[in-house]
N, C-alpha and C positions, 0 to 999 in steps of 0.2 A: 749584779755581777759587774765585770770592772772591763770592761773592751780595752785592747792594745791601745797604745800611740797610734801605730799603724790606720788602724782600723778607724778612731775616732779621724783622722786624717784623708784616708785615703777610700773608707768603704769597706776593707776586708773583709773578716766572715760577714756569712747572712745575720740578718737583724734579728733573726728570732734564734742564733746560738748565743744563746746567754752560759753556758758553761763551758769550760776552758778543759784541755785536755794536753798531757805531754806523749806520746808517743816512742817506747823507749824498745832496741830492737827490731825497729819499723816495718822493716822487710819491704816489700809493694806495696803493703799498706791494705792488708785485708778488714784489720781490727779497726785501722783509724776509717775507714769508707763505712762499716756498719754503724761507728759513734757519728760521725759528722752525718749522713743518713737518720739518725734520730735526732740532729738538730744541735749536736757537740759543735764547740769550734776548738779547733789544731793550735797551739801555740807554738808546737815543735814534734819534730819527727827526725829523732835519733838513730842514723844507721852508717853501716861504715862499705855496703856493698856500691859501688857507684852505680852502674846499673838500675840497683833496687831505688836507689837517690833520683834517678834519673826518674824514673817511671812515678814517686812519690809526686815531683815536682808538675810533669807534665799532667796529673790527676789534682793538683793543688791549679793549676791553670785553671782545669777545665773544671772546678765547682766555682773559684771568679768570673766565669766567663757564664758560666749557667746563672749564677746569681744575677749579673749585671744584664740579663736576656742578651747576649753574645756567641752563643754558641755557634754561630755559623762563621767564627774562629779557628773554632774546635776543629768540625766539621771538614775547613779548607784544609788544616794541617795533616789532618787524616787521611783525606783524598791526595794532597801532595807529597804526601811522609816520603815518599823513596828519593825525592829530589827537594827535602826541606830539612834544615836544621833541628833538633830541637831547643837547640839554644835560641836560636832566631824566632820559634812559635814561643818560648817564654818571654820574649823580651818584649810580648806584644802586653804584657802586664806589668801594674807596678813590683817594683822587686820585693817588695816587701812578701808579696805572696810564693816565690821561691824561697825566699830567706830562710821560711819555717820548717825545710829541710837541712839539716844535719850532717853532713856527711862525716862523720868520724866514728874509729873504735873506740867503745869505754872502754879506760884503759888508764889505769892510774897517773903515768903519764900525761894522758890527753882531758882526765875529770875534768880539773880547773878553766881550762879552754872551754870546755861545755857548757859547763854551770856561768862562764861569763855571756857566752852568746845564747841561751837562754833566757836569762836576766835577762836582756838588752830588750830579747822577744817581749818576756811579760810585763817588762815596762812601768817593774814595783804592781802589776795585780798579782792576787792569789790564782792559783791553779786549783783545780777543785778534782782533778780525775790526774792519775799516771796507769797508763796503758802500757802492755806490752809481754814480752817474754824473752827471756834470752836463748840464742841457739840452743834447741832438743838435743840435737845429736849425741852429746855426753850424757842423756837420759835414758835415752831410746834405747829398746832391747834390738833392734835390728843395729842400731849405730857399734852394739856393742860386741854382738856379732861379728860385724865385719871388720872391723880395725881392731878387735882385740881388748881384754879388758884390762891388760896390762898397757899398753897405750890411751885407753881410754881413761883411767883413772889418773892419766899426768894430763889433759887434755885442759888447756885453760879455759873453755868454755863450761866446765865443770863450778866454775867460781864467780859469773858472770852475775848470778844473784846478788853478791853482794852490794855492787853498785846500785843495784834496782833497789835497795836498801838507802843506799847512799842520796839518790833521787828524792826516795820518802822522805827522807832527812831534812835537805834543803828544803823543799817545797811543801811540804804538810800539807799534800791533796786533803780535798774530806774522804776518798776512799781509791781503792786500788782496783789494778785488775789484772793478774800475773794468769798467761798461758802457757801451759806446757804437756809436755805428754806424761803418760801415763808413771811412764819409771821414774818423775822425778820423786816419786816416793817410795821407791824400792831402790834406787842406785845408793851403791853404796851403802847398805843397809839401813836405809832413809833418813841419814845423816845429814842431808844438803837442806831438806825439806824442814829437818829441825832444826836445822840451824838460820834458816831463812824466818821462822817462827822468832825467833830465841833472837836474833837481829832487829826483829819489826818493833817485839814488845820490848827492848830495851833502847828505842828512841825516846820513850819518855813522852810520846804524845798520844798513849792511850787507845793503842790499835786495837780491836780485836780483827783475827784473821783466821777463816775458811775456807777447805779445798773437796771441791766435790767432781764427780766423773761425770762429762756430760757428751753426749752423744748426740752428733748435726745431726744424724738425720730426725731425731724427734723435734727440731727447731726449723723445716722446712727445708733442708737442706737434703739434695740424693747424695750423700753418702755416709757410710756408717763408721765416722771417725768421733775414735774415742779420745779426750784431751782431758784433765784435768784443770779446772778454771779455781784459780784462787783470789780469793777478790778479802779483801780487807778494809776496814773502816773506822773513822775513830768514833769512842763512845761518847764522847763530852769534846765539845769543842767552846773556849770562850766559861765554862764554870757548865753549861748547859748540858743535859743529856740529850743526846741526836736522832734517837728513835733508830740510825741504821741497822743493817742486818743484810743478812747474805740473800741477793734477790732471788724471787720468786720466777722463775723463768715458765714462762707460756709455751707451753706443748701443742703440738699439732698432728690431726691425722695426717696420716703420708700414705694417699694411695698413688702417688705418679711414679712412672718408671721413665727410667733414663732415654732410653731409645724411643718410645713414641713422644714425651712430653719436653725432652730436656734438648735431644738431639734432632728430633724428625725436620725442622724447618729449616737446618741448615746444607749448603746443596753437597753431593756425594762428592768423596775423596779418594782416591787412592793413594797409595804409598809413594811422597815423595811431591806431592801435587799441592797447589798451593802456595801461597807467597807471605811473607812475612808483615809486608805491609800494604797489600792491595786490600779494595774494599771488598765486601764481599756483601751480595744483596740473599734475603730472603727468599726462601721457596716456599712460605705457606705466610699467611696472613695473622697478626698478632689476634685476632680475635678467635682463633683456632688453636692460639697456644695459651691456654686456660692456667696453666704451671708458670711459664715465663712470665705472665702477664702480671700474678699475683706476686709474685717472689722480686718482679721487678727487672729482672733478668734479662729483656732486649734494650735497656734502658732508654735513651732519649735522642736517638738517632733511627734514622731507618736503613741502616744497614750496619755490618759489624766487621771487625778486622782480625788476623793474624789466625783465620780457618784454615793450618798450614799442617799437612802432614809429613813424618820425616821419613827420608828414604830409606827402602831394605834391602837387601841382597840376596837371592835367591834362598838363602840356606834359611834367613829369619822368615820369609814370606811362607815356606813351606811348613815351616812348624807353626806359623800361628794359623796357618790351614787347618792342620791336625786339631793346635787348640779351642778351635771355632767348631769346629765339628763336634768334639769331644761335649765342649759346653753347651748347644745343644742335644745333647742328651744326657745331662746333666751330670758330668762328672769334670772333673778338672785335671789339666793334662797334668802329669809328672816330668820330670825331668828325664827319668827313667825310662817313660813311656819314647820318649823322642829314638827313632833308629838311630843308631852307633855312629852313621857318617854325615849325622846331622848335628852332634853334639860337638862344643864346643869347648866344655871346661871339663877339667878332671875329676874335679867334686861331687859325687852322685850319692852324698849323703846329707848334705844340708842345702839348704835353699831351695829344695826339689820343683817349689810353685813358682820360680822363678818368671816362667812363662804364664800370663793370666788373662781370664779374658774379664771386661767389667759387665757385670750382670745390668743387662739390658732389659731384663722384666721388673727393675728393681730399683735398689740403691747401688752406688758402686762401691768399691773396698777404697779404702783411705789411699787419700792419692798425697803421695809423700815426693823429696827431691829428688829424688834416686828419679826421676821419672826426664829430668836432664841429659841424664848420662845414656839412656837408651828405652824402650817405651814396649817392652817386652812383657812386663807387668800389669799393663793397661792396652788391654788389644783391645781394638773395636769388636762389639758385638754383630757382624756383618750379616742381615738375614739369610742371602743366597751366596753363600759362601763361596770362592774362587780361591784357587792359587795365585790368582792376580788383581783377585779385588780386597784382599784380607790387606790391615796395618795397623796400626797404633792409634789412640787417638791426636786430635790436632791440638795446637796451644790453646783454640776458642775452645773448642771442647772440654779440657783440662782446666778451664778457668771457670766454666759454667758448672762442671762438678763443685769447684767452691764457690757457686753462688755468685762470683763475681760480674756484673755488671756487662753487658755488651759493648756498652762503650768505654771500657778501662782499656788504655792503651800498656802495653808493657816494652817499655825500652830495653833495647840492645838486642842481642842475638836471640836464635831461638829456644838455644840451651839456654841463655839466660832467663828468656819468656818462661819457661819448663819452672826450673829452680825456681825461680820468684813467688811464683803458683804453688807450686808445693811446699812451700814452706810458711804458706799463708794461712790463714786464721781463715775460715769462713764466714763471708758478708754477713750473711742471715743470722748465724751465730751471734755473730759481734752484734748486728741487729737488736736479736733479742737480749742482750745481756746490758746494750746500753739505754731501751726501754726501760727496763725493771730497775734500772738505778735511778733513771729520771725521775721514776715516781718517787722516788728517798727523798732525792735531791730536791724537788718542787713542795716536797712536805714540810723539808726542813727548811726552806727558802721563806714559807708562808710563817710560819711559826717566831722565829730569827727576824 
């Protein structure tokens, strides 16, 4: 494989990522942390949130800085974050390892600007992987729900595929890997989905392309989100037949639950308690947390940050009393069930599970963005339940639902933290999906 300029120059990826990857959609970078995790390296990471840009970057630091045995970098920025830059903790690196973030909208407008500073990136290599997904929300049966499907069907993220097409185009990965949920094969009466088929196979570079339902929690993952993973590959590359195919993903028993294995070592919260960027040390010892240890999950620091939860107001605190109690004994509150001078919206016919608690003997229910805007959906499963010790889960919390690494920092606010997170791929996932290409990729490496 063919290293950057950068890299033969400066060091960049680690020496054993011998495979290149674009990153298109990026978001915080759930998808691109599980591929670079099996040994991928990043050539670029396409997004237009700044925010989400921001958090890519400070996580592109901190694998240079782990590479180069420097983490006690990382570490100082961490410990200093409330009186440090994060422009000033990048600049303690060459730029070329910020560079590989992106921040712009696809956007026909903006294509051409892309495709130059990408180029610039791969520096005449080939790219062998494009990763990503374009915003769900134009998918999603909740997205459609809520804003309507008459707005939803002019929504331009409904078209966002195309580009991802357009990507193919230029760059002729050896294979693909499109995330998304569940509706992108029912919206619309699965129009987008055929048409994103009907786009791939008329590049002329011999795609086959497959979408199958797969579900994190059979990949390691506590929670039980469903996505549709479509991964695409060419048949013959060079006159050659390539042997790909749609990988074989490794299953896992899942007997851990959230509350004792995912949750227990981190120390107690209440409502409002917590800070965004203090550290926060361990209550039980990594050789007691059997689940985090294997998944990887307190990562390479010995303590973690942003165990921040968000404040309530008497009226939220008492209902997710109710709903704590309720789900202890195994039912789930309604909306309906809430007394009349506690309720707050008019609507007492849709969205009833509004209020939720996440099952703490278990997996949790798919933790989506909507968890930004308020965290009503995602109660803590509190064993000795109060009217003052019930809340939400925290940003750390919400991040280790997706697997996410204890040392992933997430820039900007806390609602941003929230968003960023839930609208991420999970680690483990991504994990296992860029194992199972590897082996393609190493087969057809040897043979070639």
């Amino acid at each position: 494989m063919c290293a950057s300029r950068a890299d033969k120059q400066q060091g960049g990826p680690a020496k054993n990522s011998h495979y290149t990857f674009i990153d298109l959609f990026a978001g915080a970078g759930g998808l691109s942390e599980g591929f670079e995790r099996a040994g991928y390296s990043p050539v670029a990471h396409v997004e237009m949130n700044k925010a989400a840009c921001d958090t890519l970057r400070t996580r592109a630091v901190f694998h240079y800085l782990d590479r180069h045995g420097r983490l006690d970098i990382y570490r100082d920025y961490l410990v200093n974050k409330s009186c440090t830059r994060c422009e000033d903790f990048w600049s303690k690196v060459p730029k070329h390892v910020t560079d590989t973030v992106i921040q712009a909208e696809i956007s026909d407008g903006t294509l051409g600007d892309i495709f130059s500073e990408v180029d610039r990136l791969c520096a005449g290599c080939a790219v062998d992987l494009i990763i990503g997904g374009p915003p769900c929300q134009a998918y999603s049966l909740v997205g459609r729900a809520r804003v309507g499907k008459d707005l939803i069907s002019h929504d331009p993220r409904n078209d966002l595929y195309k580009f991802y097409v357009k990507f193919l185009e230029r760059y002729t990965p050896r294979m693909f890997v499109f995330e998304n949920v569940m509706g992108i094969l029912t919206a619309r009466g699965g129009e987008p989905f055929r048409d994103l088929c009907a786009r791939v196979k008329g590049l002329g570079l011999d795609y086959e392309i497959e979408a199958r339902e797969c579900v994190a929690s059979k990949y390691g993952v506590l929670q039980h989100r469903h996505r549709y993973i479509i991964v695409g590959w060419r048949r013959k590359i060079n006159g050659k037949t390539t042997g790909f195919h749609y990988p074989a993903l490794e299953e896992v028993n899942q007997n851990f639950r959230v509350l004792d294995d995912l949750f227990s070592d981190l120390p107690a919260r209440n409502a409002g308690e917590g800070t965004l960027t203090g550290i926060v040390r361990y209550t039980r010892p990594l050789s007691s947390m059997f689940y985090l240890k294997k998944a990887g999950i307190r990562g390479k620091l010995d303590f973690t940050t942003q165990h921040i939860a968000r404040p309530n107001n008497r009226n939220d605190l008492d209902i997710y009393y109710q709903a704590v109690l309720m789900y202890q004994k195994g039912r789930r509150l309604k909306y309906t069930d809430i007394p009349a001078d506690h309720q707050t919206h008019k609507n007492r016919k849709s969205f009833l599970d509004r209020f939720r608690v996440v099952d703490g003997t278990g997996c949790s229910h798919t933790l989506v963005a909507h968890i930004a805007k308020d965290g009503h959906y995602y109660i803590y499963p509190t064993p000795e339940p109060t009217p003052d010790n019930v809340r939400s889960i925290t940003v750390r919390e919400a991040a280790r639902i997706q697997s996410f690494p204890d040392d992933y920092f997430f820039e900007g606010s806390r609602s941003d933290a929230f968003r960023q997170i839930g609208n991420a791929v999970p680690v483990l996932l991504a994990y296992t999906i860029a194992t199972a290409i590897l082996k393609q990729l190493d087969t057809w490496s040897m043979k070639s």
